[in-house]
ZATOR-65570 format. One record per residue (C-alpha): z, y, x; residue in one letter. Coordinates in steps of 0.25 Angstrom, whole numbers, plus 5000, padded with zeros to 4 digits. Example, Ala and Ser with C-alpha at 12.3 -4.5 7.8 and 13.67 -1.06 7.14 Angstrom:
% residues 2
503149825049a;502949965055s;
END
This chain:
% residues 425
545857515474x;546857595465x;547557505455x;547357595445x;546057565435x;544757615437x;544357685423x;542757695420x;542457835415x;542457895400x;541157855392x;540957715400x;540157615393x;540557465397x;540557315390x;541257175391x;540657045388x;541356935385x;540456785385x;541456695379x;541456545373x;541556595361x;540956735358x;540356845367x;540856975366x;540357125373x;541057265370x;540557375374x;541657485378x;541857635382x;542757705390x;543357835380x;544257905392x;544657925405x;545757825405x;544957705403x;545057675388x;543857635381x;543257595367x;542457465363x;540957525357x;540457405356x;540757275354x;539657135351x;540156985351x;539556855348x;539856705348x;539556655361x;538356545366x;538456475377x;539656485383x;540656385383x;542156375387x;541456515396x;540456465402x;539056505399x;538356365395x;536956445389x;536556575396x;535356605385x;536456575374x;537556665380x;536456775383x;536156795370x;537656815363x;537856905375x;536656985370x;536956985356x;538357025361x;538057135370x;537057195359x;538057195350x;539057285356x;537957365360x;537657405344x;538957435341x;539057525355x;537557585352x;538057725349x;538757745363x;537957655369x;536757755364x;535657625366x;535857605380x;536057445382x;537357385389x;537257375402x;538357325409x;539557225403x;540957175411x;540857015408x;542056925405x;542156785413x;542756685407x;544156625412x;543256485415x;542456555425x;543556635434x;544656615445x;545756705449x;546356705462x;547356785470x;547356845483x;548256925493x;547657005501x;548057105513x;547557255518x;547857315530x;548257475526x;548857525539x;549857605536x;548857715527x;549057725512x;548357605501x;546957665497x;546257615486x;545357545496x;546457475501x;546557395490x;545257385489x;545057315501x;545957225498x;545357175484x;544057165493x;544757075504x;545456995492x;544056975485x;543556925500x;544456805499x;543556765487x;542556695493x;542056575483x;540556605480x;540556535467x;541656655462x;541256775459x;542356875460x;542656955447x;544157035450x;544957075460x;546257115454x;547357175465x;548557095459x;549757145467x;549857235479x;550957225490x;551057365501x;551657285515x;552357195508x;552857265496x;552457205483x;552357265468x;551457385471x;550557425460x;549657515467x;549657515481x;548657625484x;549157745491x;550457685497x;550657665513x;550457535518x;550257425529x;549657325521x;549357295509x;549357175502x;548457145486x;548357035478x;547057005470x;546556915460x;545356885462x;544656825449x;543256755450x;542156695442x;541456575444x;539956625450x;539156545440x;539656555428x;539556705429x;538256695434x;537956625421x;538756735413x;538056855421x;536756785418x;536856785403x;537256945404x;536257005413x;535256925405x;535756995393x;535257125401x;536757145405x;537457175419x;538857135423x;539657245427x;540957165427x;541557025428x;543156985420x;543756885418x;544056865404x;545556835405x;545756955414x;544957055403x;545656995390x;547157025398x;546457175400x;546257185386x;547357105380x;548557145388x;549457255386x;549757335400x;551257285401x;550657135401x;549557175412x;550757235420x;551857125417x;551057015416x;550256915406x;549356815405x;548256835396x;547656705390x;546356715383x;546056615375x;544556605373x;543556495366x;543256435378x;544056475389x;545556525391x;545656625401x;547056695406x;547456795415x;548756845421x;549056985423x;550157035432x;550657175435x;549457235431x;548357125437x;547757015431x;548356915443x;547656785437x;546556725429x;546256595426x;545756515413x;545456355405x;544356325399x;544756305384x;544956395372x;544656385358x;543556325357x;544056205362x;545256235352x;543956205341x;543356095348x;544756025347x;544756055331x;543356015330x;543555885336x;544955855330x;544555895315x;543055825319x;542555965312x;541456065317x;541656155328x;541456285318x;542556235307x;543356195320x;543256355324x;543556395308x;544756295309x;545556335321x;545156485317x;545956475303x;546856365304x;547156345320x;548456375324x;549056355340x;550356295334x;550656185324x;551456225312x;552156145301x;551456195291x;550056135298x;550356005292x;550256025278x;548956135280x;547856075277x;546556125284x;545056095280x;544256025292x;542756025290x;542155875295x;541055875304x;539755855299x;540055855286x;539755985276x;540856035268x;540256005254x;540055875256x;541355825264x;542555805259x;543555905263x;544255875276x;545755935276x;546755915291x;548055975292x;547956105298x;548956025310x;547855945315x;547056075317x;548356145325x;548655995333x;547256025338x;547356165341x;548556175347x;548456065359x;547156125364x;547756265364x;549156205372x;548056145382x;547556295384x;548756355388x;549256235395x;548056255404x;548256415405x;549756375409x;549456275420x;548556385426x;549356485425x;550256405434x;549056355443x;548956495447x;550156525453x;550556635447x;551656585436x;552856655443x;552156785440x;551356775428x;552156835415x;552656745403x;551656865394x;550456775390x;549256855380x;548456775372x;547156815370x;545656765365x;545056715354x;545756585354x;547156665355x;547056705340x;547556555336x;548656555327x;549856515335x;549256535349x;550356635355x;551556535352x;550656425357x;550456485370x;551756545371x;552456395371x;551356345382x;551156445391x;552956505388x;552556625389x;552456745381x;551156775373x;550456855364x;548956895358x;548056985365x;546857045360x;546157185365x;547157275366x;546357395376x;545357435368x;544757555359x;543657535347x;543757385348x;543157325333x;544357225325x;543357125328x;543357105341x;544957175343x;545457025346x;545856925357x;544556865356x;543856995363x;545157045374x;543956985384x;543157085382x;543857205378x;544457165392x;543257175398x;543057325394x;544557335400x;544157285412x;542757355415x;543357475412x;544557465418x;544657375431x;543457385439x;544157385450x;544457245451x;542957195450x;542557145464x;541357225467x;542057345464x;543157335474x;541957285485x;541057405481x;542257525483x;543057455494x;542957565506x;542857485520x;544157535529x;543557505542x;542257485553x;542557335552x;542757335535x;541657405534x;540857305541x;541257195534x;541157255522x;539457295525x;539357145528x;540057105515x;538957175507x;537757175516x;537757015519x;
END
């Protein structure tokens, strides 16, 4: 397997569909030349039902905003698209549902030169090792290659050795839950032509080629989940994620001020900040009471600092958690001090310093940055999921696991064999 990216041909037709807690979105993209860049043609979202913190709690519920989505973009695409419905989406799994795990493995090269089936071989012996039927296998990324002992190659194919040795991170789903998400899609007359995780696709689309190569973590900060990823020279190397986002944030505020949900939302939205201030003291906010209606309570006025003291502990927690896994996983002498921030949630006033002082690293917003024709609407951190997607179906096949199974070229009598009764029994 080269590491250079497979590209899909001029004129090809392909869509990403996002199923978030908070909205569900599907663009419809195509590629314009033969270097892989390609336009949005179509793009349809809608507030999501039911799904929760990214699990999918009412199929019926979810089915229909998937639909309504679908058809959407499919308008706005109708005069390429030419009538002809969508077929075939790449689907996002959210950070809740996924596992990221390393793994070194070692091929035998006899003295001849690296083929591309080399390496092959050893993503198809690497996915071997992942053997836990409730996972389902969604990427095998080659990480870091060594040619007998000698690290820091980039592309191993053609050079002459003995053996050669690849790290892979291998990312997998939890079988269930994306039964239950491939459930509402083929029910909304869908296939599946791709899984990603949804940290992985909002670096792809959020990162600039310098971070991908030197190193970030991408944080997305979504309504239900926080997912993040780390890249490394090229590679995502880890992904993990905790199950809070902003719409705890609101659930917080909606407790504290004992106000609805819906002015809780309004509320963070126009005066939520991630940092106290001085001049939150002497701000005064209006707080809707629950159950009451406007005209007949009597106005109800806190200080804009009992709003932030509620924000700001809840969005600490977050990062305190992303930190401590970060750690958990080992990888802390190599990941870089670069940290992007993206997601809904990641457009809260003071947000950048706040995660700057917990996580002490460096940090800026990201939102889409790859791709062409994309509407102001939907050009913010909210949708790097999914403009990811279109990134990665059109860009990265090679990592998914059936395509590494399906061109993997048997070297021997006794491979061959074993491969036949891989796939016969």
């Amino acid at each position: 397997m080269s590491t250079e990216k497979t590209i899909r041909p001029r004129g090809s037709l392909f869509a990403a569909l996002d199923i978030g807690s908070s909205k569900t979105a599907c663009f419809i993209g195509r590629i314009i030349d033969d270097m892989g860049t390609f336009e949005i043609i179509g793009v349809g979202h809608k507030s999501s039902q039911g799904v929760k913190n990214g699990v999918i709690i009412d199929l019926e519920a979810a089915e229909n905003v998937i639909r309504q989505s679908v058809h959407a973009a499919e308008n706005m695409a109708a005069e390429v698209m030419r009538g002809y419905p969508l077929r075939e989406v790449v689907l996002s799994v959210s950070g809740v549902h996924v596992r990221s795990f390393g793994h070194s493995v070692d091929v035998n090269i006899g003295g001849h030169d690296i083929t591309d089936n080399d390496v092959r071989r050893a993503l198809a012996k690497a996915q071997e090792k992942e053997s836990n039927e409730s996972l389902e296998l969604i990427h095998t990324i080659p990480t870091f290659f060594r040619v007998d002992g000698q690290d820091g190659i980039r592309d191993p194919e053609g050079m002459f050795a003995e053996d050669l040795k690849v790290d892979v991170n291998l990312v997998s789903g939890d079988g269930a839950a994306l039964r239950n998400m491939a459930a509402c899609v083929e029910r909304s007359h869908l296939d599946i032509s791709a899984l990603c995780a949804s940290s992985y696709a909002s670096g792809l689309s959020s990162l600039v080629d310098d971070e991908i190569e030197l190193g970030c973590t991408v944080i997305d900060i979504g309504a239900g989940v926080t997912s993040f990823s780390v890249f490394h020279s090229g590679y995502m190397i880890f992904c993990d994620a905790v199950p809070l986002g902003g719409q705890h944030v609101t659930n917080d505020i909606a407790r504290g001020l004992t106000t609805s949900k819906a002015a809780a939302e309004r509320l963070k939205i126009h005066y939520g900040c991630a940092v106290a201030s001085q001049s939150d003291e002497g701000e005064m906010i209006e707080v809707p009471r629950l159950g009451e209606e406007r005209e007949y309570g009597k106005p109800n006025y806190v200080p804009r600092s009992y709003l932030v003291g509620i924000i700001q502990p809840r969005l600490e927690e977050i990062f305190e958690h992303v930190r401590a896994r970060l750690k958990d996983s080992g990888l802390e002498r190599i990941i870089s001090r670069r940290v992007v921030l993206t997601g809904g949630a990641s457009q809260t006033p003071g947000m950048r310093d706040l995660a700057s002082h917990v996580l002490d690293k460096q940090v800026r917003l990201g939102k889409p940055i790859r791709l062409t024709g994309l509407p102001e609407a939907v050009s913010g951190p909210a949708f790097s999921t999914v403009s990811g997607l279109l990134t990665y179906v059109a860009e990265h096949v090679d990592e998914m696991p059936a395509e590494i199974m399906a061109q993997i070229r048997p070297e021997s009598v006794l491979e061959r064999v074993k491969l036949w009764l891989r796939e016969n029994w």
